[in-house]
C-alpha positions in Angstrom: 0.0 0.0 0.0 1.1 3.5 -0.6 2.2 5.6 1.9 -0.4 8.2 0.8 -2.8 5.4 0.6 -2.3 4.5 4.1 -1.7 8.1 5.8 -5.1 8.7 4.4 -6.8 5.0 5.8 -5.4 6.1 9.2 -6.7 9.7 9.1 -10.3 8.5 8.0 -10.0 5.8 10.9 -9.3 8.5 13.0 -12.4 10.7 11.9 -14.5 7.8 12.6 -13.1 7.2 15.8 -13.6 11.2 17.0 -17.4 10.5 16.3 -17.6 7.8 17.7 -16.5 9.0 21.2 -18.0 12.6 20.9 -21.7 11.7 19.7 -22.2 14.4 17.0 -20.0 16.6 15.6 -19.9 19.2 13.2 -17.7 19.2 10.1 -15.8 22.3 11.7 -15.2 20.4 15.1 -13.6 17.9 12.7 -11.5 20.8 10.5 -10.5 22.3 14.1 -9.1 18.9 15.6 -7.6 17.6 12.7 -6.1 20.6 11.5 -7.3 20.1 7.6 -9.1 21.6 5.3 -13.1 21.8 4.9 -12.7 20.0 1.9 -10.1 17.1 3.1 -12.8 16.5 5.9 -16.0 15.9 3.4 -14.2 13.7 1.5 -13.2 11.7 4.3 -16.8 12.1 5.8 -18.4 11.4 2.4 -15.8 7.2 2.2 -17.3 7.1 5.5 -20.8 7.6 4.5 -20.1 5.3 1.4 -19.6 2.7 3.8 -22.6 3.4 6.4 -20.3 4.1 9.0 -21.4 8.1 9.6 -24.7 9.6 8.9 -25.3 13.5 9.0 -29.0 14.0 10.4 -28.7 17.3 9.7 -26.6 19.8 7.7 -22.8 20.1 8.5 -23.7 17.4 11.3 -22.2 13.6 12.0 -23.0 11.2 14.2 -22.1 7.4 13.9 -24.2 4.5 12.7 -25.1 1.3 14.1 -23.2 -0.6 11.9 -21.0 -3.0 13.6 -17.4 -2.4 13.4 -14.2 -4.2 13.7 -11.2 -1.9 14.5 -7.5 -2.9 14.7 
């Protein structure tokens, strides 16, 4: 795997695992405690989404799904 490919896996893994302990979030609590852009964050939100891993019940906010998850 590229480095790239896996600085980003680990970044998104991250993402998920902010949500996960903070209940719902706002895409700018994400940009503020990552340190990335808007932009870097909805794409990250949007693979998470893909896989039905975040929802946003409302506009600009995330909370996690039900779906089971393993993490390693």
């Amino acid at each position: 795997m590229k480095p790239t490919t896996n600085r980003m896996l680990t970044r998104i893994k991250s993402v998920y695992m902010f949500i996960k302990e903070n209940g719902t979030v706002t895409t700018n609590d994400l940009v503020d405690e990552f340190g990335i852009t808007p932009r870097t964050i909805q794409r990250d939100l949007n693979v998470l989404a893909y896989n039905d891993l975040v929802s946003s019940p409302s506009r600009g906010k995330w909370t996690t799904t039900h779906k089971k998850v393993k993490i390693s």
